[in-house]
Backbone atoms as SQL, in Angstrom:
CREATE TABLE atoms (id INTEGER PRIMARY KEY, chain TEXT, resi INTEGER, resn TEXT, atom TEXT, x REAL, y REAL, z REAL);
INSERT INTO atoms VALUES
  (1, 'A', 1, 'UNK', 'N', -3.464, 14.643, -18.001),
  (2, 'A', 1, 'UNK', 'CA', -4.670, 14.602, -17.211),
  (3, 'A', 1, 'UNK', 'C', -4.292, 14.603, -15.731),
  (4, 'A', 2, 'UNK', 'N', -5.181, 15.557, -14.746),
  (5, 'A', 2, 'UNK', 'CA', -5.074, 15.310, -13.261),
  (6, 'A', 2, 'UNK', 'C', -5.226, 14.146, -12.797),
  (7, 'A', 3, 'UNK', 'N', -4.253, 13.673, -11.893),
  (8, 'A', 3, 'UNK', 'CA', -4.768, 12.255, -11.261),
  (9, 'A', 3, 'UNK', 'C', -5.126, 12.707, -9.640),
  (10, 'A', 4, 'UNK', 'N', -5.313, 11.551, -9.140),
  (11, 'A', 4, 'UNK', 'CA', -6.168, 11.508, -7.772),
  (12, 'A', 4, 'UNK', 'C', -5.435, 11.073, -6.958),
  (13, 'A', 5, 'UNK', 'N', -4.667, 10.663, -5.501),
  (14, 'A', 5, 'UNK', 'CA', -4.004, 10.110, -4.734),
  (15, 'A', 5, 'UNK', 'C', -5.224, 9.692, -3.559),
  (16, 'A', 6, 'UNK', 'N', -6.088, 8.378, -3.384),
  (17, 'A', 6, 'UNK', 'CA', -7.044, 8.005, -2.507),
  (18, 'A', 6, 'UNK', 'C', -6.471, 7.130, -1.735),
  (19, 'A', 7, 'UNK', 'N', -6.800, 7.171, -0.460),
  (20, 'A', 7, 'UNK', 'CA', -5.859, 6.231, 0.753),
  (21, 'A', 7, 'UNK', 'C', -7.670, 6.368, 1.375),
  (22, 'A', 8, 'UNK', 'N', -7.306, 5.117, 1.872),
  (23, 'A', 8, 'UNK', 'CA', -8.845, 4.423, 2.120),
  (24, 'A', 8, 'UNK', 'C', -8.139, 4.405, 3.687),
  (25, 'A', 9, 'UNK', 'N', -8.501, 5.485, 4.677),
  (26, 'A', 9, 'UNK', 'CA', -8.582, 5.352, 6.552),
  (27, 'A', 9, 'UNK', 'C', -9.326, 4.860, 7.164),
  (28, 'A', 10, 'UNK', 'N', -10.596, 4.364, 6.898),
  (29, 'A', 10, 'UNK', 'CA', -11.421, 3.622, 7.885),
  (30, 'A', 10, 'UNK', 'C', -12.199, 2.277, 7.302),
  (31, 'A', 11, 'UNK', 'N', -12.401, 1.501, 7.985),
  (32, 'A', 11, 'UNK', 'CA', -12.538, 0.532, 7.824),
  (33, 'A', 11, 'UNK', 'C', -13.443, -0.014, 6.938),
  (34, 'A', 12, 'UNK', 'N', -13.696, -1.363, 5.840),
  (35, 'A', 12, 'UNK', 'CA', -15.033, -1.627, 5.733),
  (36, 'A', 12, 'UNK', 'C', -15.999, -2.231, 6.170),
  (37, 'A', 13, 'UNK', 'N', -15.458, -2.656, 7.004),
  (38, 'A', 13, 'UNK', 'CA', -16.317, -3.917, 7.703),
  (39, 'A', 13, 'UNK', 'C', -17.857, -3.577, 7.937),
  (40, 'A', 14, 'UNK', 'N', -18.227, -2.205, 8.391),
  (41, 'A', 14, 'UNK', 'CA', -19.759, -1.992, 8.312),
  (42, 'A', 14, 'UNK', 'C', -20.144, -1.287, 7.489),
  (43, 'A', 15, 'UNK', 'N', -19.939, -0.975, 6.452),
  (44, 'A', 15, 'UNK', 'CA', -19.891, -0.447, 5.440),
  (45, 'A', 15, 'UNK', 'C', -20.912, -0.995, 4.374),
  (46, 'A', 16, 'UNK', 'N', -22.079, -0.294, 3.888),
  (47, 'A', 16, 'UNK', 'CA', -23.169, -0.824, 3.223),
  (48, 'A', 16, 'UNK', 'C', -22.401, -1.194, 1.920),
  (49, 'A', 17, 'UNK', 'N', -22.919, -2.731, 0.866),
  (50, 'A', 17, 'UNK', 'CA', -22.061, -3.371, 0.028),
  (51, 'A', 17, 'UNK', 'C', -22.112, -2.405, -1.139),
  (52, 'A', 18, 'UNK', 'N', -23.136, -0.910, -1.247),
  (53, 'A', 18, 'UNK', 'CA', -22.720, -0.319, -2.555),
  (54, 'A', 18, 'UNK', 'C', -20.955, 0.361, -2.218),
  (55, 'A', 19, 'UNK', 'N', -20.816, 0.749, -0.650),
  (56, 'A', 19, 'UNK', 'CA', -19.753, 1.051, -0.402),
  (57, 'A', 19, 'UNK', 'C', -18.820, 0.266, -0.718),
  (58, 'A', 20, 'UNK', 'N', -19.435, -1.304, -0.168),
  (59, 'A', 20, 'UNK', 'CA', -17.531, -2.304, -0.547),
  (60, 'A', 20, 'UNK', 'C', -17.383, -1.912, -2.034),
  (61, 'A', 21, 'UNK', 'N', -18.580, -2.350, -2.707),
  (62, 'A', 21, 'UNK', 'CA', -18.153, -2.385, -4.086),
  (63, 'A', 21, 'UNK', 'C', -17.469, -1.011, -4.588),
  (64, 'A', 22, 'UNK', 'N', -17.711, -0.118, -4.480),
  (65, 'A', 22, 'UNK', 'CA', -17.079, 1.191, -4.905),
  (66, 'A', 22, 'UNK', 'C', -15.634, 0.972, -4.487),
  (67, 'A', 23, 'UNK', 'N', -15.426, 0.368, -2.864),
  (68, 'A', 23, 'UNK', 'CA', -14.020, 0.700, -2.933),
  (69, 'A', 23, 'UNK', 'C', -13.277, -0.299, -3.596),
  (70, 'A', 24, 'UNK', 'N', -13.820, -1.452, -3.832),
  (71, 'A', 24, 'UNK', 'CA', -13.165, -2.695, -4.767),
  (72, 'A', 24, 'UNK', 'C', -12.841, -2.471, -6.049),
  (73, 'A', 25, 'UNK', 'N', -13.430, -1.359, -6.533),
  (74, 'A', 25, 'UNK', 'CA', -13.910, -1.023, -8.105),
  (75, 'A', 25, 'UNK', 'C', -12.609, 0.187, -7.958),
  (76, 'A', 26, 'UNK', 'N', -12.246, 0.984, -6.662),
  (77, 'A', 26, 'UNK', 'CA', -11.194, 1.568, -6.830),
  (78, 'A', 26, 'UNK', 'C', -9.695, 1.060, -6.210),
  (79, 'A', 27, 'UNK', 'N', -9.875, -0.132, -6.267),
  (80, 'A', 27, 'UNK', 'CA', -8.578, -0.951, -5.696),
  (81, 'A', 27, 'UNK', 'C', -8.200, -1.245, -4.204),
  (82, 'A', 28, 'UNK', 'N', -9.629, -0.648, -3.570),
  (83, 'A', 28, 'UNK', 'CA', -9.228, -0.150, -2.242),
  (84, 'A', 28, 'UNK', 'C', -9.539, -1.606, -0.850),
  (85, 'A', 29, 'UNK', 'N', -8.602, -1.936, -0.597),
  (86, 'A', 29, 'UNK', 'CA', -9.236, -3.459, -0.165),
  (87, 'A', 29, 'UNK', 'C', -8.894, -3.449, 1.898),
  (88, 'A', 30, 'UNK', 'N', -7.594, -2.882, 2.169),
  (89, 'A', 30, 'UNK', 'CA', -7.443, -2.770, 3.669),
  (90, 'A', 30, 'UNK', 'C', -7.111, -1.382, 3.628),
  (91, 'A', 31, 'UNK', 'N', -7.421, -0.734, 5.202),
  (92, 'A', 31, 'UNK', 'CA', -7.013, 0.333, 5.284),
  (93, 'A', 31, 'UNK', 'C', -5.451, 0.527, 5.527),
  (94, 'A', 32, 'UNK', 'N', -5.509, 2.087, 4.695),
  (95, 'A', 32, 'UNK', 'CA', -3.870, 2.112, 4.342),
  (96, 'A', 32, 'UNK', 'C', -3.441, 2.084, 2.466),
  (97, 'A', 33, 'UNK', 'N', -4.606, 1.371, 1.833),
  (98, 'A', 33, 'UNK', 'CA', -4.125, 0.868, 0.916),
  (99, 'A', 33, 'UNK', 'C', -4.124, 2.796, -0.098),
  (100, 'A', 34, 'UNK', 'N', -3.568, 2.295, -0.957),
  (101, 'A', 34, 'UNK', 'CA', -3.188, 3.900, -1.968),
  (102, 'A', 34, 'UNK', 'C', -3.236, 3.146, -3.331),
  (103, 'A', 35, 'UNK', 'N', -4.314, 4.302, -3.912),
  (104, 'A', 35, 'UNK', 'CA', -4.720, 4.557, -5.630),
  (105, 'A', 35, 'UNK', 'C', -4.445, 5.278, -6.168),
  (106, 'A', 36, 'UNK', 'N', -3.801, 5.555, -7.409),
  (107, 'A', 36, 'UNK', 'CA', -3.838, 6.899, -7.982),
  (108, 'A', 36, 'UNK', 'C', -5.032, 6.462, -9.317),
  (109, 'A', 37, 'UNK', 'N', -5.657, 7.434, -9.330),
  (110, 'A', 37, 'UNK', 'CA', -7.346, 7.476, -10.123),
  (111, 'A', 37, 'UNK', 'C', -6.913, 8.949, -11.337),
  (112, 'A', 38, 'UNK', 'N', -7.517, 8.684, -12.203),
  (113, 'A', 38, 'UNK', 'CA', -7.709, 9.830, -12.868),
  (114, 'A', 38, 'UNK', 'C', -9.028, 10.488, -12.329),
  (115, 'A', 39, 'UNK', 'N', -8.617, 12.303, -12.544),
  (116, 'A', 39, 'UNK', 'CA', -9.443, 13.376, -11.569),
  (117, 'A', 39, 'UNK', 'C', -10.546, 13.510, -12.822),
  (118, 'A', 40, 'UNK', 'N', -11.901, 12.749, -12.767),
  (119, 'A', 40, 'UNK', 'CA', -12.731, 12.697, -13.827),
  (120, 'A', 40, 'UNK', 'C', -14.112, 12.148, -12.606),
  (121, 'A', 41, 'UNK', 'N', -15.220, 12.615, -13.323),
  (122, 'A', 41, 'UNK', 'CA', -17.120, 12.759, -12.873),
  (123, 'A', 41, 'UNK', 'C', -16.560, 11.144, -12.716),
  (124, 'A', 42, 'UNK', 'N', -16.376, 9.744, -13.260),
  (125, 'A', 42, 'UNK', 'CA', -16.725, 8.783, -12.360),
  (126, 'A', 42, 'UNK', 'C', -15.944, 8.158, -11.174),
  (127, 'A', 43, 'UNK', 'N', -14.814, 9.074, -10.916),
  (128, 'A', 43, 'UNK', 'CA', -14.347, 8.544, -9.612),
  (129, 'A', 43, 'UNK', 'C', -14.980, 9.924, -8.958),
  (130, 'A', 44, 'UNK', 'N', -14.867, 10.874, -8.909),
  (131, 'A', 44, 'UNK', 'CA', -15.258, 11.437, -8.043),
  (132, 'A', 44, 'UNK', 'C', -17.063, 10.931, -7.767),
  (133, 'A', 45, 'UNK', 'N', -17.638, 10.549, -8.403),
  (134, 'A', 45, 'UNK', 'CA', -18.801, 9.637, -7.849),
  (135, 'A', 45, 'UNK', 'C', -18.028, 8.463, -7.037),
  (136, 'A', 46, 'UNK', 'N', -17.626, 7.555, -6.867),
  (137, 'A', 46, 'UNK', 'CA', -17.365, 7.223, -6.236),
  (138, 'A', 46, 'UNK', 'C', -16.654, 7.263, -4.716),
  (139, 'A', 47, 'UNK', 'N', -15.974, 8.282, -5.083),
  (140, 'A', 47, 'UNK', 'CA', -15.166, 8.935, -3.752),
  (141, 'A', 47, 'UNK', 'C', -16.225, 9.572, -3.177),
  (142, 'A', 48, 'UNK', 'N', -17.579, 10.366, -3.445),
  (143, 'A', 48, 'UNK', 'CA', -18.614, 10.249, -2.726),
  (144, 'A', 48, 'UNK', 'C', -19.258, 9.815, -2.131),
  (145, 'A', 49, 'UNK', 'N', -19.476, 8.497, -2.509),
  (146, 'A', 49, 'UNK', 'CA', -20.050, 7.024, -2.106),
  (147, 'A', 49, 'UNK', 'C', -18.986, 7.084, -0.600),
  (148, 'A', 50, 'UNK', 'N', -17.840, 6.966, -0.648),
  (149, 'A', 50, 'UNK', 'CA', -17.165, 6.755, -0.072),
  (150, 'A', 50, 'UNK', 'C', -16.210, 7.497, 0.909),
  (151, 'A', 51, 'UNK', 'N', -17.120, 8.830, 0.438),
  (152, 'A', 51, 'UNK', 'CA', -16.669, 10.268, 1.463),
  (153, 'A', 51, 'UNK', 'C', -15.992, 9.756, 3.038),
  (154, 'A', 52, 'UNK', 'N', -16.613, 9.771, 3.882),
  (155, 'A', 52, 'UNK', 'CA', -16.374, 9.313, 5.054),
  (156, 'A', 52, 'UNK', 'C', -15.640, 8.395, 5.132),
  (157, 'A', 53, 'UNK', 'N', -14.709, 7.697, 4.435),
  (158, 'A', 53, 'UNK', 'CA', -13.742, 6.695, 4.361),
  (159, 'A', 53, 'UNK', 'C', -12.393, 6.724, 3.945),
  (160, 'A', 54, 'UNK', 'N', -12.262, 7.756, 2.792),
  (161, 'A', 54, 'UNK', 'CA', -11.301, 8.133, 1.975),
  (162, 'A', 54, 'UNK', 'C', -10.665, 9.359, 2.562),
  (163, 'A', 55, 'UNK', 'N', -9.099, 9.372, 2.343),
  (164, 'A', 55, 'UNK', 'CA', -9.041, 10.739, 1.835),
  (165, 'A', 55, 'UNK', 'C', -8.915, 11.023, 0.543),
  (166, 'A', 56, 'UNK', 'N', -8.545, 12.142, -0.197),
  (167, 'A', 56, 'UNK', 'CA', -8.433, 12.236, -1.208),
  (168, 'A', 56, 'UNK', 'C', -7.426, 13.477, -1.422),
  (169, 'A', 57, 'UNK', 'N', -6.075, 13.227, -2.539),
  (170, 'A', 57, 'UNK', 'CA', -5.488, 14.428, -2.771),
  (171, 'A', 57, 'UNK', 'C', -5.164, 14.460, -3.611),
  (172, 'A', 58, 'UNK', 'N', -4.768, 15.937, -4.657),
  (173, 'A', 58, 'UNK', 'CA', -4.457, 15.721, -5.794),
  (174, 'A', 58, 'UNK', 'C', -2.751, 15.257, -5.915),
  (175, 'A', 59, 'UNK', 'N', -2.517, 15.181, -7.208),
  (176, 'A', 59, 'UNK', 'CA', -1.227, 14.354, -7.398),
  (177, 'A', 59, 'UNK', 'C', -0.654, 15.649, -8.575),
  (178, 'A', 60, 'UNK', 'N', 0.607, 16.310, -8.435),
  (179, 'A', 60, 'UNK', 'CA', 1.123, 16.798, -9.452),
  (180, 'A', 60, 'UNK', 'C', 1.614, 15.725, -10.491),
  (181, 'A', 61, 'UNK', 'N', 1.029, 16.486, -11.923),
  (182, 'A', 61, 'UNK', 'CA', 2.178, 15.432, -13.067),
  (183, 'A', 61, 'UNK', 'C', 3.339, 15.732, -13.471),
  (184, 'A', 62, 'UNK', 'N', 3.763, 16.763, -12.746),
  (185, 'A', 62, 'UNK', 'CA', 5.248, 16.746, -12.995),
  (186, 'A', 62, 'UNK', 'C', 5.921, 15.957, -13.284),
  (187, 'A', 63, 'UNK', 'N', 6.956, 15.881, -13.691),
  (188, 'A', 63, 'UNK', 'CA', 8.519, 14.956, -14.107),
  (189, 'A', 63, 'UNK', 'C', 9.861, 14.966, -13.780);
């Protein structure tokens, strides 16, 4: 399965709480921090939520 590489760049501090919660729900707690997510409909809902905050890149599964 594709995974996701999300690094959370801007801050949460004003950030409406469906936002905190999305990024809490993806591990994402200070900026800087890094997730790898599987590339599936409920993170990418979330990384929506959270467009303007995230980046997002894919991850090869190579070995």
């Amino acid at each position: 399965m594709a995974k996701l590489k999300i690094t959370l760049v801007r801050s949460l501090i004003k950030a409406l709480p469906k936002q905190k919660a999305n990024a809490e729900a993806l591990g994402l707690r200070k900026i800087g921090d890094i997730t790898i997510q599987n590339d599936d409909g409920s993170t990418w809902g979330k990384v929506k939520v959270l467009s303007h905050l995230v980046k997002v890149e894919p991850v090869s599964d190579e070995k």
